[in-house]
C-alpha positions as CSV (number, residue, x, y, z in Angstrom):
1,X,-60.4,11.8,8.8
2,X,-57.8,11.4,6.1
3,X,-54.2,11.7,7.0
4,X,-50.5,11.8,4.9
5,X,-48.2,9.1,6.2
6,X,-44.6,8.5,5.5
7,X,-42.5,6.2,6.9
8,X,-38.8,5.5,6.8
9,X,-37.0,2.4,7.6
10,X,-33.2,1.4,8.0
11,X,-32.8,-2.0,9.3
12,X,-30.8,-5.5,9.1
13,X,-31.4,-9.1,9.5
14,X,-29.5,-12.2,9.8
15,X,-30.2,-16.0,10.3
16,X,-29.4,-17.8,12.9
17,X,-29.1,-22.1,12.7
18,X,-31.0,-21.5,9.4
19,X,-34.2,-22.0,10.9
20,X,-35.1,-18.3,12.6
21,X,-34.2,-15.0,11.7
22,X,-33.7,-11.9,13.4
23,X,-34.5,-8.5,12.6
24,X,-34.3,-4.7,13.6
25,X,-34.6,-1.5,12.3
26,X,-34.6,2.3,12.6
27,X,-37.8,3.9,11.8
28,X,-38.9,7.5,11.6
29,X,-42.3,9.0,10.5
30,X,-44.0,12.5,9.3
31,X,-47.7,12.5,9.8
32,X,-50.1,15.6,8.5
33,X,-53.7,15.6,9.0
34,X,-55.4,16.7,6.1
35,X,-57.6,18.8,8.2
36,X,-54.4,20.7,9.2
37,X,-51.5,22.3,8.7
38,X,-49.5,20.4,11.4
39,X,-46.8,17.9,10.8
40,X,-46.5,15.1,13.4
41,X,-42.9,13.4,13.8
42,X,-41.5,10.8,15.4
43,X,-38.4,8.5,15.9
44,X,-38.6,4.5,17.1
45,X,-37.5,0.8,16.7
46,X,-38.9,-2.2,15.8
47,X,-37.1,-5.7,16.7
48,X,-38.7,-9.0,15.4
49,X,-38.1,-12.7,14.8
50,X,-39.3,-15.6,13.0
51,X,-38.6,-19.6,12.6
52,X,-39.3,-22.8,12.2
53,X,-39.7,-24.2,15.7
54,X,-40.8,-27.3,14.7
55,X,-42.1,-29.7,11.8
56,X,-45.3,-28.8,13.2
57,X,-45.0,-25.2,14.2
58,X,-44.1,-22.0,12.7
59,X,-43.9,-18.8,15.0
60,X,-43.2,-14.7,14.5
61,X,-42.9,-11.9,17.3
62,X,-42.7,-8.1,16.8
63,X,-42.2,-5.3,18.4
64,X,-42.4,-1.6,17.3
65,X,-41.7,1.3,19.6
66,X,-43.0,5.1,18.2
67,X,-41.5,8.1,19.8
68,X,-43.6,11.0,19.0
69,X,-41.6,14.4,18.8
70,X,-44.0,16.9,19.6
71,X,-45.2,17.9,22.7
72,X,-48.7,16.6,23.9
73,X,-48.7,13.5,22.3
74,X,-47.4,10.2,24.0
75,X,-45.1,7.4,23.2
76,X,-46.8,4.2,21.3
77,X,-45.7,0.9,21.8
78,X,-47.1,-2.2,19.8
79,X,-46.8,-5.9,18.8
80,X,-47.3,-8.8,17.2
81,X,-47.1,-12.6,18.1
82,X,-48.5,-15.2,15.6
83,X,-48.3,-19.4,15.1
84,X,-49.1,-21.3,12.3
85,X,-49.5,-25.2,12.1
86,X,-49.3,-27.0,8.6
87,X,-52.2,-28.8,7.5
88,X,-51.4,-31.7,5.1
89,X,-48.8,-29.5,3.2
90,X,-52.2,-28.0,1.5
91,X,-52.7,-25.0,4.5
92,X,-51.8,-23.1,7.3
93,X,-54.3,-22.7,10.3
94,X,-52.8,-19.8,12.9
């Protein structure tokens, strides 16, 4: 099924010990099925960081909260964690 997404996104970051940074952000979304003529809304957050933890070690977590608006369809909440390690300056394994 094919589907019209739009998302919009107010949000901020800042640095901290210039080695990780810190993010957030407002985010709302309109959804419509082509197979219909509804429109979905909803309203959420998303709050993330990244750094350097280490010589060795690179690391980024996310987290996205999605209020839907309309009635029979729940609240969504997702994330992300990922590492990298360097490889000889050439490549990242994670």
């Amino acid at each position: 099924s094919s589907i019209r997404r739009q998302r919009i996104t107010y949000g901020a970051e800042t640095m901290l010990d210039d080695r990780f940074r810190l993010r957030g952000a407002l985010v709302r979304w309109r959804e419509a099925p082509y197979t219909t003529n509804e429109v979905f809304r909803a309203r959420g957050f998303t709050v993330g960081a990244d750094g350097v933890f280490a010589n060795w070690l690179t690391a980024s977590a996310e987290y996205t909260h999605k209020d839907d608006l309309g009635p029979g369809i729940g609240d969504v909440d997702t994330g992300a964690l990922q590492a990298w390690v360097p490889f000889r300056d050439a490549v990242r394994v994670g």
